[in-house]
C-alpha positions in Angstrom: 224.9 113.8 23.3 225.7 116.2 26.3 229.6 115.5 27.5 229.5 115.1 31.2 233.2 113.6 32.2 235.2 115.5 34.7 238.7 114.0 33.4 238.0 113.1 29.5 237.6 115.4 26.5 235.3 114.5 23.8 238.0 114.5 21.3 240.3 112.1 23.0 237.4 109.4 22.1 236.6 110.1 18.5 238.3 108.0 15.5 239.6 111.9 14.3 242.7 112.5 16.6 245.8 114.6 16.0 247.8 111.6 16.3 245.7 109.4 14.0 243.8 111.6 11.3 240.6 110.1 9.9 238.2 111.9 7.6 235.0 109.6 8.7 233.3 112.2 10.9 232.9 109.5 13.9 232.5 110.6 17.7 230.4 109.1 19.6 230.8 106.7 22.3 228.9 105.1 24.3 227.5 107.0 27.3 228.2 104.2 29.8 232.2 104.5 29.0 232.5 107.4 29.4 231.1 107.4 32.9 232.9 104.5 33.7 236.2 106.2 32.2 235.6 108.8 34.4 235.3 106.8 37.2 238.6 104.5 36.5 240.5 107.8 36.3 239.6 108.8 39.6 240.0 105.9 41.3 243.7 105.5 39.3 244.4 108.8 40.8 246.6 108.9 37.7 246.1 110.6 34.0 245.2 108.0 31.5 245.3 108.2 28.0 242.5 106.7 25.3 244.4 105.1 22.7 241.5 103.8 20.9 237.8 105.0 21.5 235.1 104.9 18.4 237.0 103.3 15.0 235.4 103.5 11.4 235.8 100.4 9.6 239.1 101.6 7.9 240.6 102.7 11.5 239.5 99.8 12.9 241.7 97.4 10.1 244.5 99.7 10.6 244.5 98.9 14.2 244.3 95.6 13.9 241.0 94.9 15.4 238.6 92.4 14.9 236.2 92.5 11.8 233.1 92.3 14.6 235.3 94.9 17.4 233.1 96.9 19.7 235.1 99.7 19.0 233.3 100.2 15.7 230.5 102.2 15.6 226.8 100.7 15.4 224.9 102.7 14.6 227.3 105.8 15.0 228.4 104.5 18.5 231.3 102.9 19.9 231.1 100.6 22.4 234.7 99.6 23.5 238.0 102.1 24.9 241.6 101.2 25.0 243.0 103.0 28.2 246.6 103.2 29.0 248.3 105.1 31.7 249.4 108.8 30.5 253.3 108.8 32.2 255.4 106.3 30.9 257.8 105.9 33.3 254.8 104.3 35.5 253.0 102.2 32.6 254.7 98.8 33.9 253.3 95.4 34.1 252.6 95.8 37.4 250.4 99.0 36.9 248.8 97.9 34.0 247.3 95.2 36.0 246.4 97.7 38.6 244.4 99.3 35.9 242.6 95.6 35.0 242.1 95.5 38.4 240.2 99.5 38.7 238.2 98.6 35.6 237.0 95.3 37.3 236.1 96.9 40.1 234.5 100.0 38.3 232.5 97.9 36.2 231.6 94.6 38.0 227.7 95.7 38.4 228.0 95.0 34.3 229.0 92.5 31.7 231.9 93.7 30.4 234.7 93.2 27.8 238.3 93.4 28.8 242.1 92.5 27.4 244.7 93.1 28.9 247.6 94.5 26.6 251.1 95.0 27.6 250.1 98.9 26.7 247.0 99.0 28.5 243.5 97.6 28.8 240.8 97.1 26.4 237.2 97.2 28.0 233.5 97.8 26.5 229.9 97.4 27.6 228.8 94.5 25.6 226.6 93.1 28.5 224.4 96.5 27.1 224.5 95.2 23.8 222.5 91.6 24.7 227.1 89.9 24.5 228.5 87.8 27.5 231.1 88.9 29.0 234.3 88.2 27.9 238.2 88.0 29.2 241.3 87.8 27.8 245.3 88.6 28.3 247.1 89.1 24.9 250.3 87.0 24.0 253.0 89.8 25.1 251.8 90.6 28.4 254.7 89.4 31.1 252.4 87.1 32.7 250.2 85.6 29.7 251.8 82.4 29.5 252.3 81.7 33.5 249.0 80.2 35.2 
């Protein structure tokens, strides 16, 4: 696959990163993320981190994620990103629904997958892969449990 992103490296979306090693060999991602990524980032105007990109099954148990998660690959081909904002002191509540708010609106010509984490925001093209779209706020995000 050619890497086109202006703001993402490839390794920042591979299961193999310095601050999670993994032997499985795993890096590819879904075209469509990362031109959305890259489109989320600029319209941030803010670095963003990837905490999570393409998982191999053992990755993705150690994470946490679901036995069916888009962020595994199939075939060789994640289809999901966990995106977080880079500076800490700004990753509050209030920004982290900014960035639900940016993928939304980055991604609303799609059917899309999104959480929102108190860390950061899930999201994947499962519209591409034949899925409805799906929503969700996790227990632990300040406003999960007010309607």
């Amino acid at each position: 696959m050619t890497w086109t992103a202006k703001y993402w490296q490839p390794h920042e979306f591979t299961c193999d990163r310095p601050e999670s090693p993994c032997d499985c060999g795993l890096t590819e991602v879904h075209p469509e993320l990362i031109k959305r990524a890259d489109q989320i980032r600029e319209q941030m105007g803010v670095p963003l981190l990837c905490n999570s990109g393409v998982r191999c099954p053992e990755k993705n148990k150690k994470a946490g994620g679901m036995p069916r998660s888009l962020h595994l690959s199939a075939p060789e081909l994640g289809a999901a990103l966990d995106l977080t904002i880079a500076r800490r002191s700004i990753r509050t509540p209030l920004n982290v629904a900014r960035l639900a708010l940016t993928v939304e609106s980055v991604c609303r010509d799609m059917d899309i997958g999104m959480g929102l984490y108190r860390w950061g925001v899930h999201f994947d093209v499962r519209g591409l892969l034949g899925m409805p779209p799906a929503r969700w706020v996790a227990p632990g995000f300040p406003w999960s449990d007010q309607e």
